[in-house]
C-alpha positions in Angstrom: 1.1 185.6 26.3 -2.4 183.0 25.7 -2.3 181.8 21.9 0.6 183.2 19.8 3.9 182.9 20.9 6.2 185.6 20.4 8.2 183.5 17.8 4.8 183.5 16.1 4.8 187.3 16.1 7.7 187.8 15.0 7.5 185.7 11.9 4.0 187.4 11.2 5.7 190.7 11.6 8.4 189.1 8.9 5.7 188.0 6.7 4.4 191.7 6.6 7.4 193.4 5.7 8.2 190.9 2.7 4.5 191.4 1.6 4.6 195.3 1.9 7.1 195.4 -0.9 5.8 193.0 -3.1 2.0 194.7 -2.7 4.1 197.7 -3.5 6.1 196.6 -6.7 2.4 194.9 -7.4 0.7 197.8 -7.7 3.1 199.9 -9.4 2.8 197.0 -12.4 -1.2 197.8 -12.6 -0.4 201.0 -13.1 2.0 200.4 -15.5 0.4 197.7 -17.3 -2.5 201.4 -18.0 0.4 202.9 -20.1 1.1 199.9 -21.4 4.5 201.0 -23.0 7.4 203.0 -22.1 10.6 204.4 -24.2 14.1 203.2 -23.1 16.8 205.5 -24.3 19.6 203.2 -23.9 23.0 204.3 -24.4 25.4 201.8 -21.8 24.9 198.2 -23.7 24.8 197.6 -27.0 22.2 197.4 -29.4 21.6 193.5 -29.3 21.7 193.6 -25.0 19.2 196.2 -25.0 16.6 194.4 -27.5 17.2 191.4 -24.7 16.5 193.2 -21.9 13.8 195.0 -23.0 12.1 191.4 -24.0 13.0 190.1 -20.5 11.0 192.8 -19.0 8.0 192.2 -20.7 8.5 188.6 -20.0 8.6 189.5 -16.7 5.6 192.3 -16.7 3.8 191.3 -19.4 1.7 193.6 -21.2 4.2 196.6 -21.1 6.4 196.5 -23.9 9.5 198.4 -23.7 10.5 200.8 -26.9 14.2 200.6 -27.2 16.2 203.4 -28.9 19.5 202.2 -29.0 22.8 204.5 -29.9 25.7 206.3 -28.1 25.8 207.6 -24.6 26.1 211.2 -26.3 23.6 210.5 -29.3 21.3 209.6 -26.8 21.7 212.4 -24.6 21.6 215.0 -27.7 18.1 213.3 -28.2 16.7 214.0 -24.6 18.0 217.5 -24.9 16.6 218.3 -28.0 13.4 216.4 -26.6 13.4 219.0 -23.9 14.3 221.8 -25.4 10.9 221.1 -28.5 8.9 220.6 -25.3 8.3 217.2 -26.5 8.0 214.3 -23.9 8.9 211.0 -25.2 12.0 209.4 -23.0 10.5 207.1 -20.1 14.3 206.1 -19.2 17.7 207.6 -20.1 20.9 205.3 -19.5 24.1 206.7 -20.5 27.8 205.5 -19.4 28.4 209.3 -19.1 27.7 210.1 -15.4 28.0 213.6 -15.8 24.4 213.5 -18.1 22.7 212.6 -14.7 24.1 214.7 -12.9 23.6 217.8 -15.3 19.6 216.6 -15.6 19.4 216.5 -11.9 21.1 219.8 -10.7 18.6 221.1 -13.6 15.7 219.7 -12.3 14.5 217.6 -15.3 14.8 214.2 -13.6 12.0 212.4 -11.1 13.3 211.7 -7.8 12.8 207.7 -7.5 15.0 205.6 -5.6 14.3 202.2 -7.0 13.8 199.6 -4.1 15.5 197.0 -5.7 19.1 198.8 -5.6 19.4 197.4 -1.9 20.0 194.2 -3.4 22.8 195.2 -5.7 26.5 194.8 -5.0 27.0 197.5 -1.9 29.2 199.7 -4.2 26.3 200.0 -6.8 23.6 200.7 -4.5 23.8 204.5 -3.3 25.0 205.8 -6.7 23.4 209.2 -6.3 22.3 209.8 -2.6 19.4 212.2 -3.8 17.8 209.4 -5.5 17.6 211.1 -8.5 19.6 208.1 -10.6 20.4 204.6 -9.9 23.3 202.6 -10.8 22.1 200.2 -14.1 25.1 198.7 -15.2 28.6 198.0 -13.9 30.5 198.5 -16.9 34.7 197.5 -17.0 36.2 198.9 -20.4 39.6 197.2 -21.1 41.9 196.1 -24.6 41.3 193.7 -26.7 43.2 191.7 -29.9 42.9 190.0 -33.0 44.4 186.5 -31.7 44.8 185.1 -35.6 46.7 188.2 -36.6 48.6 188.6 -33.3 50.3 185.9 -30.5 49.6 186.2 -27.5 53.2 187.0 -26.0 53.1 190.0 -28.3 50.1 191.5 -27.3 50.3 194.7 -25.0 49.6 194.1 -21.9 49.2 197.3 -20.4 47.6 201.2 -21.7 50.9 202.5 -22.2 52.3 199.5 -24.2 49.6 200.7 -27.2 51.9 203.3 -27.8 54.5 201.4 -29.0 55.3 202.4 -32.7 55.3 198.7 -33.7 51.3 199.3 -33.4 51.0 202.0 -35.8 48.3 201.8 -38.2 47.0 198.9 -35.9 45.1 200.3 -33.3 41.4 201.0 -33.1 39.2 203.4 -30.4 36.3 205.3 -30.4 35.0 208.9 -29.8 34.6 210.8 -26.6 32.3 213.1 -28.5 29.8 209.9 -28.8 30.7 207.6 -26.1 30.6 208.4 -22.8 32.6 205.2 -21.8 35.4 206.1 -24.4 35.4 210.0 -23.0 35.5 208.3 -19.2 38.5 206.5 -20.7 40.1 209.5 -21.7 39.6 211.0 -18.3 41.6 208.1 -16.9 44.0 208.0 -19.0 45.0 211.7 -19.2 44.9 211.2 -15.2 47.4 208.5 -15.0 49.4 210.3 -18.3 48.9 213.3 -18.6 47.7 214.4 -22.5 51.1 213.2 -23.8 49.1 210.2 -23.5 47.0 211.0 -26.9 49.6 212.8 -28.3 51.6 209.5 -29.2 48.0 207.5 -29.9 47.4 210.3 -32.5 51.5 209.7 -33.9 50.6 205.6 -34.2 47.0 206.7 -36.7 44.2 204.8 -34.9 41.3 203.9 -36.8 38.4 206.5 -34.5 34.8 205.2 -34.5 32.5 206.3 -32.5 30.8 203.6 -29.9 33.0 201.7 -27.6 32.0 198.8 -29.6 33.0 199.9 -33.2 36.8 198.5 -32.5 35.7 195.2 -31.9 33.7 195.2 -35.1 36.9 196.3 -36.6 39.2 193.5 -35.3 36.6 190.7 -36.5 37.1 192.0 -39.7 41.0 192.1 -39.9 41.0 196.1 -40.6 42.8 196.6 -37.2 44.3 194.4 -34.5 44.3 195.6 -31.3 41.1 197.7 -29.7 41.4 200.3 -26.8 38.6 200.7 -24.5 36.1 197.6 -25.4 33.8 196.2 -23.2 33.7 193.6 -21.9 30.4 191.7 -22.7 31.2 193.0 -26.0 34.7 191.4 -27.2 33.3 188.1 -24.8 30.3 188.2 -27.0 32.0 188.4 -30.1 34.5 185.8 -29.0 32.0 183.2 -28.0 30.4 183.9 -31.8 33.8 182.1 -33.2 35.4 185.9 -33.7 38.7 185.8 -33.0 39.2 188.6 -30.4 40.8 188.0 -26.9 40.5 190.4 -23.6 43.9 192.0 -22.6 43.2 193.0 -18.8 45.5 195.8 -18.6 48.5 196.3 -16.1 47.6 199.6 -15.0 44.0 199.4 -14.6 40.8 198.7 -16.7 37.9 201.8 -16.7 35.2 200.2 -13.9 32.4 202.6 -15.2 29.0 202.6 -12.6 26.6 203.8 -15.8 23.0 205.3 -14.5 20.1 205.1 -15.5 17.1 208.1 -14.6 13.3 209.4 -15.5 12.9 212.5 -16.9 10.3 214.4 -15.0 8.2 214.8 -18.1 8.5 211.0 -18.5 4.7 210.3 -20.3 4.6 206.9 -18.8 6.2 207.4 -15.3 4.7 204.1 -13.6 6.2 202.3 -16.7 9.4 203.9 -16.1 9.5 203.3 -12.1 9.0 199.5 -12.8 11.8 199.3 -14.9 14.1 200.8 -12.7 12.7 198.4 -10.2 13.7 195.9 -13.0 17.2 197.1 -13.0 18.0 195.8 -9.7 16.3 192.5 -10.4 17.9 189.1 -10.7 16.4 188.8 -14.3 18.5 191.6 -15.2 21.4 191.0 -13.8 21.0 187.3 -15.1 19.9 189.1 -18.9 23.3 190.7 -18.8 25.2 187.6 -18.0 23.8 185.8 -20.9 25.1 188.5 -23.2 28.8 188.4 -21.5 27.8 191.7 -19.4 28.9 191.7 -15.6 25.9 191.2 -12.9 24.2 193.7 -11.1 23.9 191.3 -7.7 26.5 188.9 -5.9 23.8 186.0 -6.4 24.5 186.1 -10.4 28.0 184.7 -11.1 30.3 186.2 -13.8 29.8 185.1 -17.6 32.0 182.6 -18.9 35.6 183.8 -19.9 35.0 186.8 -17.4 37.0 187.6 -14.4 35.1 188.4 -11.3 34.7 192.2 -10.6 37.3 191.6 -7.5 39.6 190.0 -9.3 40.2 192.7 -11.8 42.6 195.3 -11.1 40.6 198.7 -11.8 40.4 202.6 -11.9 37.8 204.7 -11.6 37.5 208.1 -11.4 35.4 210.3 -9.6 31.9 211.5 -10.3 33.6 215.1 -10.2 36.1 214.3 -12.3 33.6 212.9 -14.8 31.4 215.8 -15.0 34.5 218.7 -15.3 36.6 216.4 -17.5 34.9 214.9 -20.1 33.9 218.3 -21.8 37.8 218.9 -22.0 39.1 215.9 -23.3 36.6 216.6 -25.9 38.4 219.7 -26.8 41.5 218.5 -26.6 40.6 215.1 -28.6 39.4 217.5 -31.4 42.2 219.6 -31.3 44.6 216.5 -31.4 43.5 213.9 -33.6 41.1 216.7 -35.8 38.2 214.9 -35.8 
C-alpha cells in the first residue's frame, strides 16, 4: 500500500462514522429550526425542571423554542387523549412517569416510531426501554420518603415503607394520587406487591393528607402541615432542601420506586423534526447535566450524581415490571378510590 497507510485508513474510516451522525443530528436541526417551535407535554419533572430544560434546549438549538405544558403524568395524558380524540394535533412530545401511557399509544398506533440516537449513550439499563422504538427512556426517576427534620429527629424517623404505618404517624403523613400521578400509582403497584392491599388499608386508618403530584407532600412538609412524605422524588425534596427547607431523604429499607419514565411523539405530532431533536436532546449530556442542577439523577455515567444524592447503585431499589405497570395501575386506582374515597 503506496501513500496512505492502513492506520491512516482506518482513522479516516473513524472520522466518517463520527461525522455521519453529527451531519445527521445537523440536518435534523435545519429542519427543525423551519417549525421553529414544538409543544412538550411534560408530566415526569416538575414544573420548575421542565421550564429549565426546555431553556437548555434552545440554548443548545437555538431558534426552536420549546412550549412547555407542565402537570401530572395523568393530567397530561387526559390532555393527549382528548387531543386525539377532537382530532386536534398539538403535542410534539408526551413524557409521563406512567409507562403504561406509552405503551397504550403504541399498541394503538398513535406514536412515531423514532429511536433517538443518543440513547446509546445512556446508562445500559436506560437505553433499550421499548425495543420497537416507539419510546425512549427520558428520565430515571427513584421515588422514596421524606421528613420534616425541625419537627422530627432523625432517630425517629421511619426508615422503611412499612414503618409509615405506625399509629404514632397518624394525622402526619402526606402522599399523593394514583389517579394523577403516574409515579404515586407505580408506587402503589409496588407496594401492594410487596404488601398486599392491607398495605393502604392501615395508610387510610393513620388519615394522610392526599394531593395529587408526587411533589404536593413535599410542599406540605415545608409548610409544617405534615411531617413525613411518602413517595417524593428525589430532585424534589433535594431541591427543596438546598432552598433552606427543612426536609430530609429517608432511603427506605425495603426499597425505593426506581421509575424508567418515557418520553414519545405522537404520530400527528405538527412539528415532528422539532420533536425528533428533542428526543435526541434527551440523551444528551446537557440534559442529563440540566437535571443534575435541579437535584434530578443523570441520564449518562459521565454526569455525576447531584449533591446530597446517592449514586443509582448505591440505592437499594424495586421496580416493577412494564406488565405489571400497565395491568396494575388501573386497579390500584379502583381500589385507592374505594379505600380512602377520594
Amino acid at each position: 500500500m503506496t501513500g496512505i497507510t492502513k492506520r491512516q485508513l482506518m482513522a479516516a474510516a473513524a472520522s466518517a462514522a463520527i461525522a455521519r451522525p453529527a451531519l445527521a443530528q445537523q440536518e435534523l436541526y435545519e429542519a427543525a429550526k423551519k417549525e421553529g417551535e414544538l409543544t412538550w407535554y411534560s408530566g415526569h419533572v416538575n414544573a420548575e425542571t421542565s421550564e429549565a430544560v426546555g431553556t437548555a434546549f434552545t440554548k443548545v438549538h437555538p431558534g426552536v423554542k420549546v412550549n412547555v405544558v407542565r402537570s401530572t403524568s395523568q393530567v397530561a395524558f387526559q390532555r393527549l387523549s382528548q387531543d386525539m380524540r377532537a382530532g386536534v394535533a398539538q403535542c410534539d412530545v408526551f413524557s409521563s412517569t406512567d409507562v403504561g401511557h406509552s405503551l397504550f399509544l403504541k399498541h394503538e398506533g398513535k406514536y412515531l416510531q423514532y429511536r433517538p440516537k443518543n440513547v446509546d449513550a445512556l446508562v445500559p439499563a436506560l437505553r433499550d426501554m421499548d425495543p420497537d422504538g416507539y419510546f425512549a427512556a427520558a428520565f430515571p426517576g427513584v421515588w422514596l420518603m421524606s421528613y420534616n427534620s425541625a419537627k422530627v429527629p432523625e432517630a425517629e424517623a421511619p426508615q422503611s415503607w412499612k414503618a409509615a404505618l405506625d399509629p404514632k404517624w397518624k394525622d402526619q403523613l402526606a402522599i399523593g394520587h394514583p389517579s394523577y400521578s403516574g409515579a404515586i400509582g407505580t408506587l402503589a403497584v409496588m407496594l401492594r406487591k410487596m404488601y398486599g392491599w392491607e398495605y393502604f388499608k392501615a395508610l387510610e386508618r393513620n388519615r394522610p393528607l392526599i394531593g395529587r403530584s408526587s411533589d404536593d407532600p413535599v410542599t406540605a412538609l415545608n409548610a409544617g402541615e405534615r411531617t413525613v412524605g411518602l413517595g417524593t422524588p428525589i430532585g424534589t425534596v433535594l431541591l427543596s432542601a438546598s432552598r433552606g427547607n427543612p426536609v430530609t431523604l429517608i432511603y427506605p429499607e425495603d426499597g425505593s420506586l426506581l421509575l424508567i419514565a418515557p418520553s414519545g411523539i405522537p404520530k400527528n405530532a405538527p412539528h415532528p423534526n422539532a420533536a425528533k431533536l428533542f428526543m435526541e436532546f434527551m440523551g444528551s449530556r446537557e440534559y442529563s447535566l440540566t437535571l443534575t442542577q435541579y437535584f434530578s439523577l443523570p441520564m449518562r455515567t459521565d454526569v455525576p450524581p447531584p449533591p446530597g444524592a446517592r449514586p443509582l447503585d448505591k440505592i437499594k431499589v424495586v421496580t416493577p415490571s412494564l406488565q405489571e405497570v400497565e395491568t396494575g395501575i388501573p386497579e390500584v386506582k379502583e381500589l385507592w378510590r374505594d379505600t380512602f374515597g377520594v
